[in-house]
Every structure is written in C-alpha cells, then in structure tokens.
ROVEXVO-326369 format. One record per atom (N, C-alpha, C): atom name; x, y, z. Coordinates in nm, 2 decimals, decimal comma, always signed. Atoms other than C-alpha are relative to their C-alpha. Layout:
% ROVEXVO-326369
atom CA px X py Y pz Z
...
//
This chain:
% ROVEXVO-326369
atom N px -0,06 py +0,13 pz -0,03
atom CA px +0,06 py +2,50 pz +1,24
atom C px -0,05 py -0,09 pz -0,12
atom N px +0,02 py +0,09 pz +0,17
atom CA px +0,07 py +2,22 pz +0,89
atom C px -0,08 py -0,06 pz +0,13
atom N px +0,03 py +0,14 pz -0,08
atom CA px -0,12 py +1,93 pz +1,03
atom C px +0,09 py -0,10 pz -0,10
atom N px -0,03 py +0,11 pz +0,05
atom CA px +0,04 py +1,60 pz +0,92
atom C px -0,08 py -0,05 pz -0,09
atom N px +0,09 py +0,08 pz +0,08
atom CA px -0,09 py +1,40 pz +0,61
atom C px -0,06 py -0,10 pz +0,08
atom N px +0,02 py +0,10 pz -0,02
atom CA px -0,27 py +1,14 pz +0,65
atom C px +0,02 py -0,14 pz -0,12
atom N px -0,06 py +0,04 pz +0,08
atom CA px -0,18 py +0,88 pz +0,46
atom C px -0,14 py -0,16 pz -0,04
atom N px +0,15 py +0,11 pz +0,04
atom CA px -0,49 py +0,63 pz +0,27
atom C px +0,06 py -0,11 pz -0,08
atom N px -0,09 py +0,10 pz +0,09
atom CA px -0,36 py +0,30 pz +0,11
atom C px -0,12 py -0,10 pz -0,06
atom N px +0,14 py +0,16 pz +0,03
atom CA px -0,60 py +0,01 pz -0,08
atom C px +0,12 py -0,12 pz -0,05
atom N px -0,11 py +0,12 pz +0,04
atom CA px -0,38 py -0,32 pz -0,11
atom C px -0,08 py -0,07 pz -0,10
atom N px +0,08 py +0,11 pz +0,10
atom CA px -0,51 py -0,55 pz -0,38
atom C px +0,09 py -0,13 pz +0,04
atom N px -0,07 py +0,20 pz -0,05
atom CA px -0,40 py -0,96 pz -0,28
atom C px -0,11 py -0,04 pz -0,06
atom N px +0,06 py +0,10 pz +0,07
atom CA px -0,50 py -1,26 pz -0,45
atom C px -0,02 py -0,10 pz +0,12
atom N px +0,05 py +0,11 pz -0,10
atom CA px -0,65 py -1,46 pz -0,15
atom C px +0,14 py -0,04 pz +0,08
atom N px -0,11 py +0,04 pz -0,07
atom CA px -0,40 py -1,67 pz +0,05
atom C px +0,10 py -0,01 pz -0,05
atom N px -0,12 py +0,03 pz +0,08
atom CA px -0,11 py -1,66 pz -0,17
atom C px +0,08 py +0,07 pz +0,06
atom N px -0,09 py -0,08 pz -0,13
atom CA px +0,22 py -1,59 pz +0,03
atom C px +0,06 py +0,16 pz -0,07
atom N px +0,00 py -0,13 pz +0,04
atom CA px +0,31 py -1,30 pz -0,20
atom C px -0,09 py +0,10 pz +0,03
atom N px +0,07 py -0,11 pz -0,01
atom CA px +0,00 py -1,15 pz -0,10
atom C px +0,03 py +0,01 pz +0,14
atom N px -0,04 py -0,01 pz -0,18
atom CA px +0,09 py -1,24 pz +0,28
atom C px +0,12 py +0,08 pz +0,03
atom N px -0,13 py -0,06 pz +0,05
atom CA px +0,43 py -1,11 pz +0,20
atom C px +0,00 py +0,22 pz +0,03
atom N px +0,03 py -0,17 pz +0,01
atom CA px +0,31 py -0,73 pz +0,11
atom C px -0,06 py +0,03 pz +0,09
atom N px +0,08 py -0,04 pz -0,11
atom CA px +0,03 py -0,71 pz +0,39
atom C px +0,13 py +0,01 pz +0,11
atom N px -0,06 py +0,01 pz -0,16
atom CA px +0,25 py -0,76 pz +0,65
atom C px +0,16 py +0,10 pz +0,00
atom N px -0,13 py -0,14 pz +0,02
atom CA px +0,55 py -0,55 pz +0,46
atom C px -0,08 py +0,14 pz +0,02
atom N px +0,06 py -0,18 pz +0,01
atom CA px +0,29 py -0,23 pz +0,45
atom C px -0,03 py +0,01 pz +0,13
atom N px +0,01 py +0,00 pz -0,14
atom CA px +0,17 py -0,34 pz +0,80
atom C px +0,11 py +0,08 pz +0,12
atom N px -0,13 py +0,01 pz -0,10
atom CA px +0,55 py -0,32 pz +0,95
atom C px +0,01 py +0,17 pz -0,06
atom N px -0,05 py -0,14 pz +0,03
atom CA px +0,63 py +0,01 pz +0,70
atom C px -0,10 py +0,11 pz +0,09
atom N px +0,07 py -0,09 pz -0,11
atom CA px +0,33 py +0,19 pz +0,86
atom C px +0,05 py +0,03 pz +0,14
atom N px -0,06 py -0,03 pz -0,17
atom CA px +0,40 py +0,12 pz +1,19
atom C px +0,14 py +0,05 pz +0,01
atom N px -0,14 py +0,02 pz -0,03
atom CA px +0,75 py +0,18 pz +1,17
atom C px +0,00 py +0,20 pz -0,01
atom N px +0,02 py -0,17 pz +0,07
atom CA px +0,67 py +0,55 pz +0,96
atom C px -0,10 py +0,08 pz -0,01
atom N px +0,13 py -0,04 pz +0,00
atom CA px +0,32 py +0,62 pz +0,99
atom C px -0,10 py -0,01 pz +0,09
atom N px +0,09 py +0,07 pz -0,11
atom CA px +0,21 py +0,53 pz +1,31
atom C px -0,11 py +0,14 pz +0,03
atom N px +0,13 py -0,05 pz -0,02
atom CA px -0,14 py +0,66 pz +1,36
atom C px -0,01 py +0,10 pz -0,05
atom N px +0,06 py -0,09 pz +0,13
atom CA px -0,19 py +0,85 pz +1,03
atom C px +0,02 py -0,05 pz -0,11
atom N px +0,01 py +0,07 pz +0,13
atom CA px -0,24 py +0,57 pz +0,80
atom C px -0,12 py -0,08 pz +0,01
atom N px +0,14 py +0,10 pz +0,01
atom CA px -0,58 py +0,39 pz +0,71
atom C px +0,08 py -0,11 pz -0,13
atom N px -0,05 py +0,10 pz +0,11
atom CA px -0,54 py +0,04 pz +0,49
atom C px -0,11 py -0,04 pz -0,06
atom N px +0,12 py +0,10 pz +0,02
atom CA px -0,78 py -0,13 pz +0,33
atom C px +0,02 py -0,13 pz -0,08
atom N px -0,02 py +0,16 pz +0,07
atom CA px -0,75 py -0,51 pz +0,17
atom C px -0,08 py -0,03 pz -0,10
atom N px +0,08 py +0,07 pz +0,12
atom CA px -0,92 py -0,61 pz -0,14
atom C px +0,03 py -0,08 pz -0,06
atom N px -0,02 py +0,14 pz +0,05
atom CA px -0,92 py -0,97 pz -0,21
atom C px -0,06 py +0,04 pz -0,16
atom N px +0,04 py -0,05 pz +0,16
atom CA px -0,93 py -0,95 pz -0,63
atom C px -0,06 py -0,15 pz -0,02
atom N px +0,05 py +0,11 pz +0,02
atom CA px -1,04 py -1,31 pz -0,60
atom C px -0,14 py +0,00 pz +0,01
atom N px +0,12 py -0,03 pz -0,04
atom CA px -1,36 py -1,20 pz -0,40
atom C px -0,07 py +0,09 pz -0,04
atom N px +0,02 py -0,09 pz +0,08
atom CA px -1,38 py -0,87 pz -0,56
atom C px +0,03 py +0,02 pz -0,12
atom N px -0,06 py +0,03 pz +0,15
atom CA px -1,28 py -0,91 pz -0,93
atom C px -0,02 py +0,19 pz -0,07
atom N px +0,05 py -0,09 pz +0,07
atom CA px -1,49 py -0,58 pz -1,02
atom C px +0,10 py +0,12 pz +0,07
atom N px -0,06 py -0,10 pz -0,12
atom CA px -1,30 py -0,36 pz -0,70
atom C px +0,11 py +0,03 pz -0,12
atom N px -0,12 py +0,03 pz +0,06
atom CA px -0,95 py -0,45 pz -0,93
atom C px -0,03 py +0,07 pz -0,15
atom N px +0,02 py -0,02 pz +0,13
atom CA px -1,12 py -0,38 pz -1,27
atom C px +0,04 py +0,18 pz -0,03
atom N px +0,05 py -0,14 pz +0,00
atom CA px -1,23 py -0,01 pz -1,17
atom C px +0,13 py +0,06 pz +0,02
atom N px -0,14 py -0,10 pz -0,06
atom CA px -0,89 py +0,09 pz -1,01
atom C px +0,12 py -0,04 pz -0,10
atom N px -0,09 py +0,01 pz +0,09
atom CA px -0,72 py -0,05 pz -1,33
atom C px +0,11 py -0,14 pz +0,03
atom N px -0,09 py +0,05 pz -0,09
atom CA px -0,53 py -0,33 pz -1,11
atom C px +0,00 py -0,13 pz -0,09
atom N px -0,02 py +0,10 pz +0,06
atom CA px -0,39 py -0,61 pz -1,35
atom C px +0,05 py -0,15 pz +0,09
atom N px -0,05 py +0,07 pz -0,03
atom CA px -0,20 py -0,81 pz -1,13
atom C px +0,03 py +0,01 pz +0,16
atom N px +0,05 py -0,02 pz -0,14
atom CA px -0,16 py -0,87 pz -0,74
atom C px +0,16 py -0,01 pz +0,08
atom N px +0,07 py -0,08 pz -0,07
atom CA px -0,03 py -0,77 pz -0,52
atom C px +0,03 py +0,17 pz -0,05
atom N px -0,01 py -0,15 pz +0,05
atom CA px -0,06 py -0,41 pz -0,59
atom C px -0,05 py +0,10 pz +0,12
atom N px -0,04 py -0,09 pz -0,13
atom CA px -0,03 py -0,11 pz -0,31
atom C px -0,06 py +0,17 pz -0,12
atom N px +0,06 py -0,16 pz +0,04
atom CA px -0,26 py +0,24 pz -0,44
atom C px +0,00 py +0,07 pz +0,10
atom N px -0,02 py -0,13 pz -0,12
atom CA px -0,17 py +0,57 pz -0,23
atom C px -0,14 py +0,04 pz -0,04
atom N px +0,07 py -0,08 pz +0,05
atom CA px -0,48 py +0,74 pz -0,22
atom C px -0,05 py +0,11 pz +0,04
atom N px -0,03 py -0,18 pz -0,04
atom CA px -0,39 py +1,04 pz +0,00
atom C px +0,10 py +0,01 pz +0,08
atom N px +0,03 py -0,13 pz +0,03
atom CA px -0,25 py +1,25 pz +0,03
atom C px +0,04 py +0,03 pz -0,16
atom N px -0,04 py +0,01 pz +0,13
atom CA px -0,20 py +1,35 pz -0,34
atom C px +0,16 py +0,01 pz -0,05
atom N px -0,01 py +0,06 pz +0,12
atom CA px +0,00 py +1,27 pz -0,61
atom C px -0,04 py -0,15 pz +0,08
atom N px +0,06 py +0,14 pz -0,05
atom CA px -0,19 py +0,93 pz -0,57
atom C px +0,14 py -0,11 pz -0,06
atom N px -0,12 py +0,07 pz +0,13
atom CA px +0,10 py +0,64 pz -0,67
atom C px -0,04 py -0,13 pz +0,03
atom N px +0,04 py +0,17 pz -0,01
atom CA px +0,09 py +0,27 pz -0,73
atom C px +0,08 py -0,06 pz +0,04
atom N px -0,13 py +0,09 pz +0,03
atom CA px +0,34 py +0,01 pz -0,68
atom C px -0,07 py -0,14 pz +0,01
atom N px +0,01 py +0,09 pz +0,05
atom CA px +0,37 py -0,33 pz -0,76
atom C px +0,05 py -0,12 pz +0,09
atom N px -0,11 py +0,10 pz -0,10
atom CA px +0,51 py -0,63 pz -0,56
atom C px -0,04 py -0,03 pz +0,13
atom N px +0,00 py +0,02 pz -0,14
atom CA px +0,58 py -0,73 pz -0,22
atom C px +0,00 py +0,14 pz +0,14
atom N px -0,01 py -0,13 pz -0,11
atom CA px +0,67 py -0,41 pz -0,08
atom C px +0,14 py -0,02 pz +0,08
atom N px -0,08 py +0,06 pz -0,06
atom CA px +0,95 py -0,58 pz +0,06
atom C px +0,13 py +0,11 pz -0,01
atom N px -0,13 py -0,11 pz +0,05
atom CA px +1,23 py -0,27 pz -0,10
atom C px -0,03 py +0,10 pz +0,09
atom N px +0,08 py -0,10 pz -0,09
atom CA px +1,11 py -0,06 pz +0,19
atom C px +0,03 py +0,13 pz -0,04
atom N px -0,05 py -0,17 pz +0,03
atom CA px +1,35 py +0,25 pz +0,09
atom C px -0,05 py +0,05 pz -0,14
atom N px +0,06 py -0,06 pz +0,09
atom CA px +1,24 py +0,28 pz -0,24
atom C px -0,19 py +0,06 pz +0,01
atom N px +0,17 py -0,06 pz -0,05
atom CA px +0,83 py +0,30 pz -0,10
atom C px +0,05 py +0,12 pz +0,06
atom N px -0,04 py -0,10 pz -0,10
atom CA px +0,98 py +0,50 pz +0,14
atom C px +0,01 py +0,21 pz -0,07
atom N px -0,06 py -0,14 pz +0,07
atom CA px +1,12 py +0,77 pz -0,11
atom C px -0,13 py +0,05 pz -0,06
atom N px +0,16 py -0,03 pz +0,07
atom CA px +0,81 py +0,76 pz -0,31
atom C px -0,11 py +0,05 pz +0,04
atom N px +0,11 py -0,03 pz -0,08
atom CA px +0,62 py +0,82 pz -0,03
atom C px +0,02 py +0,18 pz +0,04
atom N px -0,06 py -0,15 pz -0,06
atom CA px +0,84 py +1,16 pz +0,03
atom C px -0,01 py -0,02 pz +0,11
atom N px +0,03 py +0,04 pz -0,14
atom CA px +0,88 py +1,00 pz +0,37
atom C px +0,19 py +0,03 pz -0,03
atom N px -0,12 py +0,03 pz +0,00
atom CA px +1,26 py +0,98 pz +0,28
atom C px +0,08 py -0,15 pz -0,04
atom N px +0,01 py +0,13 pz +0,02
atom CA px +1,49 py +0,71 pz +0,31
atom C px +0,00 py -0,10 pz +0,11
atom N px +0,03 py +0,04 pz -0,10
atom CA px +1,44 py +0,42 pz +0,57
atom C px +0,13 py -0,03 pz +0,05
atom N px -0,12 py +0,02 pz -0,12
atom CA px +1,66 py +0,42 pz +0,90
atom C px +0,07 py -0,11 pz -0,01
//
C-alpha cells in the first residue's frame, strides 16, 4: 500500500499587509480544498524574523516553499492562480 505524501509548506508574509493576508488565506482554502489532513503550514513574519528569510534565500514576500515531499519548489505571489500551484504541486489541475 503507497501511503499518501504529506505535504510541508513555510509561507513567508510581511506583517499585516493585505498581500500577505491574500496568500495565507489562498494556501489555507488550496489545502483544505486538496490536502485536507496531510498538510502542515507554517508562517514566518520576515518583518519579525528577518534572519528566518535570509537563510531560505527569500527576497521578497509573500513567498510559499514546499518542503516535502521532494522536489522542494517555491513560488511567488498571492497564490491566488490556484491551477497553476496546483500543477506544480503534481496535484493536477483544480476542479
């Protein structure tokens, strides 16, 4: 029997800025919608963390790092293109 991935995410946002409200709540919806209960998130404010952003290379916010199952991928933005994450994710394309 495969087991299912699990799927690890680290969001980078710039404090309250609606762009960064924007993408949380777009990866929020894409999970639940495609990943329900086999996805962890985690948030890292780059305003509070500056060093978190340095280490993972993260220039600009908001920014979305896969970090399992492998090939690890980045993207950029709001998240808001859902079928393109989607494909990227090898999930397909969205319903």
């Amino acid at each position: 029997m495969t087991q299912t991935p699990r799927f690890e995410f680290r969001l980078y946002i710039a404090g309250g800025e609606s762009n960064s409200a924007q993408a949380v709540a777009n990866l929020e919806a894409l999970c639940r919608a495609h990943l329900a209960g086999r996805h962890e998130i985690e948030i890292v404010d780059v305003l509070l963390q500056p060093k978190r952003a340095l280490q993972d290379g993260v220039f600009m916010t908001p920014t979305l790092i896969q970090r399992a199952p492998p090939p690890g991928r980045t993207f950029v933005g709001t998240l808001s293109q859902t079928e393109p994450v989607l494909k990227a994710l090898g999930l397909g394309a969205a319903s």
